[in-house]
C-alpha positions in Angstrom: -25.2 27.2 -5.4 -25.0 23.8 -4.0 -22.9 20.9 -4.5 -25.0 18.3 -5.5 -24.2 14.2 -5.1 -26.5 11.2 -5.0 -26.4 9.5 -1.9 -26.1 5.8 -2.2 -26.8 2.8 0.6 -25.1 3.1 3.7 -23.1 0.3 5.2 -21.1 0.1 8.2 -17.5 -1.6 8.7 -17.0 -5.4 9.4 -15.5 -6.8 12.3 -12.1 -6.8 13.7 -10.9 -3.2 13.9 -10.9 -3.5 10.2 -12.0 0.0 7.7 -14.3 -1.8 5.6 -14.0 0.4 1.9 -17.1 1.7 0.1 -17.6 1.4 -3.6 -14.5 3.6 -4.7 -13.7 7.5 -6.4 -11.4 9.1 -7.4 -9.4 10.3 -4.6 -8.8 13.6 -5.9 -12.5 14.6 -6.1 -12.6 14.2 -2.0 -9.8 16.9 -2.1 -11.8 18.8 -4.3 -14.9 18.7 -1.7 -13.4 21.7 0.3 -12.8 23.8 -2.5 -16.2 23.7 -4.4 -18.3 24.1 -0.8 -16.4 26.9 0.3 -16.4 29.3 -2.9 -19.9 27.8 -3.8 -18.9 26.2 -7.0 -20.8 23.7 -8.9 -19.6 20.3 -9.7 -21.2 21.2 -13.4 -19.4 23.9 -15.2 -22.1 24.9 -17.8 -24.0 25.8 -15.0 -22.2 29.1 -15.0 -21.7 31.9 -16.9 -18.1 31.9 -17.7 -18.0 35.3 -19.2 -15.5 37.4 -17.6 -18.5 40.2 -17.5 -20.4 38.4 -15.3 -17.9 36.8 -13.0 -15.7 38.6 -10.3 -12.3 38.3 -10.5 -12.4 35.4 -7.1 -15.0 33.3 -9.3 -12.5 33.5 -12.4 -9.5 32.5 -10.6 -11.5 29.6 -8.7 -12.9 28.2 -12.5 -8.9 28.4 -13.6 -8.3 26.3 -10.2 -10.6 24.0 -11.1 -10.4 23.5 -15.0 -6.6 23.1 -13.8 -7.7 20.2 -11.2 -9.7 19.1 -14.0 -7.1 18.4 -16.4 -4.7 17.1 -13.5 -7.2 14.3 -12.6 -7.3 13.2 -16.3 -3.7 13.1 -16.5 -3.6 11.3 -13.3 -6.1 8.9 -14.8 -3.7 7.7 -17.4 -0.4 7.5 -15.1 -2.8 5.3 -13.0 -3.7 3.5 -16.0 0.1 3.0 -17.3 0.8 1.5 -12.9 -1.5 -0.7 -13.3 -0.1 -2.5 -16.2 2.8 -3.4 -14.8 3.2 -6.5 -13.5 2.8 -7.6 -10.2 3.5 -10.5 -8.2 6.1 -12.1 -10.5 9.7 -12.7 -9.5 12.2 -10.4 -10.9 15.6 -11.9 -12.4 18.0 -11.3 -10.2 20.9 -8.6 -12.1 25.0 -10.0 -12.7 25.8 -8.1 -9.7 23.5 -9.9 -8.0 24.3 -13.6 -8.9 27.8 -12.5 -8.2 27.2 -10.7 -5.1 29.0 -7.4 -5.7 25.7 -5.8 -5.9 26.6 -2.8 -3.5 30.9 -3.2 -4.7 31.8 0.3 -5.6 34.4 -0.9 -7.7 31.9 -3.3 -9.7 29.9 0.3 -10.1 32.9 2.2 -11.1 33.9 0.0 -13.5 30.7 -0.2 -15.3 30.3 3.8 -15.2 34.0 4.0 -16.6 33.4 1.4 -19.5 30.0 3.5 -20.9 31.5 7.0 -20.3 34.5 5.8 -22.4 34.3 6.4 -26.1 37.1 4.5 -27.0 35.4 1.1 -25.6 34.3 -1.4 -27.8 30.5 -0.9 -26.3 30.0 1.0 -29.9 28.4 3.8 -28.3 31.0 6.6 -29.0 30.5 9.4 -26.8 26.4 9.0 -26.5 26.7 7.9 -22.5 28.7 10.7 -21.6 26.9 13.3 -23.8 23.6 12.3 -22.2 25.6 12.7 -19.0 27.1 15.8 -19.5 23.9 17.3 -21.3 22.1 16.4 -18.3 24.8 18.1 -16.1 24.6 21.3 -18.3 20.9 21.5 -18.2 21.2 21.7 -14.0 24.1 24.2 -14.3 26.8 21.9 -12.3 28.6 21.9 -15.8 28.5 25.3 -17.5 26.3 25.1 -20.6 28.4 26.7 -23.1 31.2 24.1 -22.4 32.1 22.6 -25.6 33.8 19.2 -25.5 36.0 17.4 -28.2 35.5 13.8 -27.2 38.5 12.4 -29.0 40.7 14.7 -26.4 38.9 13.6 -23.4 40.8 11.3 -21.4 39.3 8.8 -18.0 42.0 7.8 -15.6 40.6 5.2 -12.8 41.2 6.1 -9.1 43.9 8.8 -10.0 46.5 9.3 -7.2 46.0 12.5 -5.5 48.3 14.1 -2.5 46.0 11.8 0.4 43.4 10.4 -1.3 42.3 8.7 -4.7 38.8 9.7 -6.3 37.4 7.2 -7.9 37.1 8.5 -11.5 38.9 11.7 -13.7 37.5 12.9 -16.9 39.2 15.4 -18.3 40.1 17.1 -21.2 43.5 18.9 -21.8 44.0 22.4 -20.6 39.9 22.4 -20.7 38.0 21.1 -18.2 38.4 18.3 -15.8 35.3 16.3 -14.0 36.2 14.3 -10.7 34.1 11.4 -9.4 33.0 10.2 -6.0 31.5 7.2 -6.3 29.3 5.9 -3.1 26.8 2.9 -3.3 26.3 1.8 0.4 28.8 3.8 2.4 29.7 7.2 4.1 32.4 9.0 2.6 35.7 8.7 4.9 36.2 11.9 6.8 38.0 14.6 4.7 37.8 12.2 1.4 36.0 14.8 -1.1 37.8 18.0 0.3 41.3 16.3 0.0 40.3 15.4 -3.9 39.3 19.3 -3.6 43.1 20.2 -2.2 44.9 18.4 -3.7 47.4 19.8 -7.0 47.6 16.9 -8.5 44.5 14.2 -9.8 47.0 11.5 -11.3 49.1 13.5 -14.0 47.2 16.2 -14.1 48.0 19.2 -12.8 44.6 21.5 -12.0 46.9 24.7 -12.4 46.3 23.7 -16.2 42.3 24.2 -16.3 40.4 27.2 -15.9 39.6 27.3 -12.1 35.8 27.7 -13.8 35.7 24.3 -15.0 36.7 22.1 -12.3 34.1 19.6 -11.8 33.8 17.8 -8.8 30.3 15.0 -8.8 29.5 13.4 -5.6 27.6 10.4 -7.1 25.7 8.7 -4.6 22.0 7.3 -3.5 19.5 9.4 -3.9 19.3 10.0 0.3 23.3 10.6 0.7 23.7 13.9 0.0 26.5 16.1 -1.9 29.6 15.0 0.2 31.7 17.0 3.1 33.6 19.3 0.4 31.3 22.3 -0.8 32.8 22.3 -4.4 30.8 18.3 -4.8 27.5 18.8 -6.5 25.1 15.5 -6.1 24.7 13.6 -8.7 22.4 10.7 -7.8 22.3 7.5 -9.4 18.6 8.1 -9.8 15.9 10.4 -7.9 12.6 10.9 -8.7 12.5 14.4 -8.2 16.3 15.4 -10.0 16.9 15.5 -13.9 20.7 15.2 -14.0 21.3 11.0 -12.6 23.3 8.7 -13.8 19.7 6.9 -14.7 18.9 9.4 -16.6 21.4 9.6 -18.6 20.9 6.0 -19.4 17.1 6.2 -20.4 18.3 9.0 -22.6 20.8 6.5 -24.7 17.9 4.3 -24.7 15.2 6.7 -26.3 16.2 6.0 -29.4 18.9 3.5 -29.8 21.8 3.7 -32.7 20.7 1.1 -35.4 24.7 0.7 -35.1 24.6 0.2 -31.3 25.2 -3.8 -30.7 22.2 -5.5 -28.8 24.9 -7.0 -26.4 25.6 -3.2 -25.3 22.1 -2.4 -25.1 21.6 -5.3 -23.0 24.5 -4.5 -20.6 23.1 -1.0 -20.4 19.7 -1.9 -19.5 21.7 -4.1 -17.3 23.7 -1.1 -15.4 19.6 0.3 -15.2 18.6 -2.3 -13.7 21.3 -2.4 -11.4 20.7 1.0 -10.3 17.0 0.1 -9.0 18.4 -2.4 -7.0 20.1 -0.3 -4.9 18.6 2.7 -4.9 14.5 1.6 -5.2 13.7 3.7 -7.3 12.8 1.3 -10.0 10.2 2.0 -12.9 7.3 0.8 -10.5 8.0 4.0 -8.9 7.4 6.2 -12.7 4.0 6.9 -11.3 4.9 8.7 -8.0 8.1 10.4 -10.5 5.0 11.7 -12.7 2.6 12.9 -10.0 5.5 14.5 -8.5 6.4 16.4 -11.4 2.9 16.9 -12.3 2.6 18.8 -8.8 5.5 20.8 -9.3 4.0 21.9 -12.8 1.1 22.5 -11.2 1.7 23.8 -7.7 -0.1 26.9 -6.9 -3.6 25.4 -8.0 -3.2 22.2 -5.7 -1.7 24.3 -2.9 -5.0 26.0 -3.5 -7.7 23.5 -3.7 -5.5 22.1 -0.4 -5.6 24.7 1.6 -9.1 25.3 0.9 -9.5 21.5 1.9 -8.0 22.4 5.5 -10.3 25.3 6.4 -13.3 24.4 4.8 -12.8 20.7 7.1 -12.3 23.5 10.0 -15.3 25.1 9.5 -17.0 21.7 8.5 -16.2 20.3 12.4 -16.5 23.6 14.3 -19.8 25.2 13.1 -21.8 22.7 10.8 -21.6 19.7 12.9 -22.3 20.9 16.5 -25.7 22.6 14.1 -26.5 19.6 12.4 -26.3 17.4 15.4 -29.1 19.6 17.4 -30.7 19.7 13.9 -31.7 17.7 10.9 -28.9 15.1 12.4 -29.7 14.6 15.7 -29.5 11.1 17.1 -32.5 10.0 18.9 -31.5 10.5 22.5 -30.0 13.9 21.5 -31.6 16.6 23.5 -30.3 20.4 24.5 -28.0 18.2 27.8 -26.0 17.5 25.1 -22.6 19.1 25.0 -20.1 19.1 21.9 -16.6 20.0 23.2 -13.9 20.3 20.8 -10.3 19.8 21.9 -6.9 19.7 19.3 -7.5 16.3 17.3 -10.8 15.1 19.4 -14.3 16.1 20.5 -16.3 14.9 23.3 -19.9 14.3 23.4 -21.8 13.8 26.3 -24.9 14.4 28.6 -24.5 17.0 31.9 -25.2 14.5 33.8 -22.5 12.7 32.6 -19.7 14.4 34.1 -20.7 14.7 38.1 -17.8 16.2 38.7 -16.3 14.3 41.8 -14.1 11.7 40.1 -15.8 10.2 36.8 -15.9 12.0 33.6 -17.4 9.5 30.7 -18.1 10.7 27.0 -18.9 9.2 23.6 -16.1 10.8 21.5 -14.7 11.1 17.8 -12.0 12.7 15.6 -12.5 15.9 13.7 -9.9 15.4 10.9 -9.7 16.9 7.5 -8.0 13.1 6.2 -11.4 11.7 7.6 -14.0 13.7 6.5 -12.7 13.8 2.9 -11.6 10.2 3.4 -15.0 9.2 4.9 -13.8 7.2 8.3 -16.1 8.0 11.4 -14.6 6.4 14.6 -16.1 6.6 17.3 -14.9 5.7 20.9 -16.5 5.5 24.4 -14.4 6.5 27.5 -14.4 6.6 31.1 -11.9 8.7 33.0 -11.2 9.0 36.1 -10.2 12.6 37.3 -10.4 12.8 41.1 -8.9 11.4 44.1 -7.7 8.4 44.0 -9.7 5.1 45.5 -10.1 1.4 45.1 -12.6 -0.7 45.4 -12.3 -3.6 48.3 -11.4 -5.9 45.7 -8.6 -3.8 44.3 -10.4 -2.6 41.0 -10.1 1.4 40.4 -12.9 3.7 39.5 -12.9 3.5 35.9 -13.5 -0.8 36.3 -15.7 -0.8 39.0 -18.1 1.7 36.1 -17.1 -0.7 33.6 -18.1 -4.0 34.8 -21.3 -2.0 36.1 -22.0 -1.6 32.3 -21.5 -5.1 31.2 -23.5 -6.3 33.7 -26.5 -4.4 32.6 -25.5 -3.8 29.0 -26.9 -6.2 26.3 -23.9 -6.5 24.0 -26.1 -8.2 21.3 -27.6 -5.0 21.3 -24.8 -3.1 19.8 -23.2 -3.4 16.2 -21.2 -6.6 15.9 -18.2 -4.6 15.0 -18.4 -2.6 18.6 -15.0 -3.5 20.8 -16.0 -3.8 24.2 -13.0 -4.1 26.5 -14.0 -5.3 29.6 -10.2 -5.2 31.3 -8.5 -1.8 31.3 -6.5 -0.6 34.6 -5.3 2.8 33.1 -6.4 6.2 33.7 -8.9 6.1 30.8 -10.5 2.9 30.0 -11.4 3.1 26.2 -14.8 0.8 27.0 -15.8 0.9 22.9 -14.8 1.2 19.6 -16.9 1.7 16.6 -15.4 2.6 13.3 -17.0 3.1 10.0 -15.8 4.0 6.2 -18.4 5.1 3.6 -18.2 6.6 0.2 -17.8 10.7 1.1 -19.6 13.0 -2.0 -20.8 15.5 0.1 -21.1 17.0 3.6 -24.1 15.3 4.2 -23.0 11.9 3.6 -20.6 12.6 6.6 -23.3 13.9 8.8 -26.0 11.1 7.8 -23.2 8.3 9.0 -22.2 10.2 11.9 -25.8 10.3 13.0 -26.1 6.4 11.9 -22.8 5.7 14.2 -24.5 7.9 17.2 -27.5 6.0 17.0 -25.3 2.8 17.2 -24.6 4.0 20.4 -28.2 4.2 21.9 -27.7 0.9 23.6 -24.4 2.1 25.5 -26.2 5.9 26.5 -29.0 4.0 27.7 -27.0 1.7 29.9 -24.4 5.0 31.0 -27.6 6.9 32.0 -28.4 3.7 34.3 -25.4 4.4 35.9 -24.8 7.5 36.2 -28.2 7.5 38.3 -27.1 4.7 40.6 -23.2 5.9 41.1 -23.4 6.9 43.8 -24.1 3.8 45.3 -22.6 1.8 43.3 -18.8 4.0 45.0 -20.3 3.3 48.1 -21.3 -0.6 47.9 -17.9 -1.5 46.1 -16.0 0.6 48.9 -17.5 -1.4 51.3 
């Protein structure tokens, strides 16, 4: 079977250097290009027989990819629906922290993680912050999950003297458990900070002989980026991440699923405050829910994207080394194309270029373009002509090296009008390679022929140049030896 797709107008890029877009798809179904090609599956599934007696055991698994990708690009739909309602543009009050500029104080954070893990506080909240917390915590296995906590026993000391050093927070409760905090907004710890809270006998009054050795606690709680902290025993516990359940953002969106009717607004307020606090810092504020979702999404769904990706990769191998060099001495040939025309692929470009193009002695000048998987599925064609200079060295009497003196050669017989108005013709370049044109386009990619049909439209763009490099090529010889002198 073939995949089938309507082909639409073609229309090239506008001026500048600038990829000009095509009406636009959904960027998964260019992903999904590779995978339908190689394994010869239909865009329409009724088209098949889906009854396991019919179908090997490669076409099932390929339909579960797909009904998979299928239901992904749906979901994706709506968490790109729920982006785009957010607004954008409009300034965004700035937090207390921020008016008083201790946004990035450590002891500003400490004091407001201390006031909501306290049940004893006048917040109202009892022991929901630190339940969320430590449910959180339980559910990642940094606090054992059959823990059980009696929250009018639990007691929170503020930067506890220890034998050198002074964590920032203790939780603890009596001959139990004990949690020590770490708190870092903007800083490095100090060398040997976390393992001397680790060492040390003492946090404050408590004496760690007095809890189980299995319920010592230690939470490095930090940026998402900072790590765990120099001691081993720390375990990170971001203030939020994307890809990490147990934050201290978490924990907070979990008091505010469903709010207490009890709760005082003023507490939900300074709650959503602390939130709001925490995207400041650490960026990952609820603009960044959808790439939370897709991430989550991929890690639900893993093996079938990993599959439809890699099968993106080698079908864009297979596109560039076997069906284009075909297609361009076929049904796409451009209209100087004839069998002088070579197709050389290197790693990340391919050359293209008439024999007589390359005399051998000291110029070597090509059309060429860029055989990438992100540009075929993308649908971005650029294509570049060069002229190289690979023999011995010589200068014209007027100083100008081999590459200019072919250059200006072309420009003096070229009729730039000729070319598309988006062509970039450098006419000063001194290097080893002058980079003479550029010619990029970006079209709507549904199928392999869409890419082939614009890379034959570009190609033909070129006729003007080819024509005028032929000219040249025949005359180079004297051309070397009239600029020589």
């Amino acid at each position: 079977m073939q995949l089938c797709a309507s082909k639409g107008p073609t229309q090239k890029r506008g001026s500048g250097g600038i990829w000009k877009r095509r009406p636009a798809k959904v960027l998964l179904r260019r992903h999904l290009i590779g995978l339908l090609i190689k394994y010869g599956l239909s865009i329409v599934l009724s088209d098949i027989n889906l009854h396991s007696d019919v179908l090997s055991p490669n076409q099932i698994t390929d339909l579960r990819v797909k009904e998979n990708i299928s239901s992904l690009s749906e979901i994706i739909s709506k968490i790109n629906q729920k982006e785009s309602s957010v607004d954008e543009g409009l300034p965004v009050p700035k937090t207390t922290l921020e008016i008083q500029e201790e946004l990035t104080s450590e002891s500003a954070w400490q004091k407001y993680l201390r006031y909501f893990l306290d049940p004893t506080e006048k917040h109202r909240l009892d022991d929901t912050f630190a339940t969320a917390l430590i449910n959180l915590l339980q559910q990642s296995n940094i606090v054992d999950p059959n823990l059980e906590i009696n929250w009018n026993s639990v007691v929170l000391r503020t930067e506890p003297p220890a034998d050198t050093s002074r964590p920032d927070l203790l939780m603890y409760e009596p001959g139990k458990w004990f949690t020590c905090f770490e708190l870092k907004i903007n800083s490095d710890e100090r060398p040997g900070q976390t393992v001397n809270h680790v060492l040390s006998q003492y946090l404050g009054k408590l004496n760690k002989s007095d809890i189980p050795a299995e319920h010592h606690y230690y939470l490095y709680v930090a940026p998402p980026w900072a790590g765990s902290g120099e001691a081993d025993l720390f375990e990170a516990v971001p203030w939020d991440a994307y890809d990490r359940e147990a934050t201290v953002k978490g924990a907070i969106s979990e008091v505010l699923k469903n709010p207490d009717e009890d709760i005082p607004q003023r507490t939900v307020t300074q709650i959503k405050e602390f939130r709001d606090t925490i995207d400041s810092v650490t960026n990952m504020s609820d603009i960044d829910e959808q790439t939370r979702n897709l991430t989550k999404l991929y890690i639900e769904n893993k093996e079938s994207v990993d599959q439809v990706l890699e099968a993106k990769e080698n079908y864009a191998e297979w596109f560039f080394d076997t069906r284009v060099p075909f297609a361009l001495n076929e049904e796409y040939s451009p209209a100087y194309w004839g069998n002088d025309w070579k197709y050389d692929s290197y790693k990340g470009y391919t050359k293209l270029y008439r024999n007589t193009w390359q005399p051998g002695n000291d110029i070597d000048v090509h059309l060429e373009y860029y055989p990438k998987a992100e540009k075929l599925f993308g649908g971005k064609i650029h294509i570049r002509f060069d002229i190289e200079f690979d023999g011995e060295k010589w200068e014209a009497t007027d100083g100008r090296r081999p590459q200019q003196v072919f250059a200006d050669e072309l420009i003096s017989i070229l009729d730039k009008d000729s070319l598309p108005n988006e062509a970039q013709i450098r006419e000063k370049e001194s290097s080893k390679i002058h980079k003479f044109s550029d010619i990029k386009y970006q079209f709507d990619m549904e199928s392999e022929e869409d890419y082939l049909q614009e890379l034959q439209d570009g190609l033909n763009d070129m006729a003007p140049l080819v024509s005028a490099v032929d000219d040249v090529i025949d005359r180079w010889d004297s051309i070397v030896k009239e600029s020589r002198g």
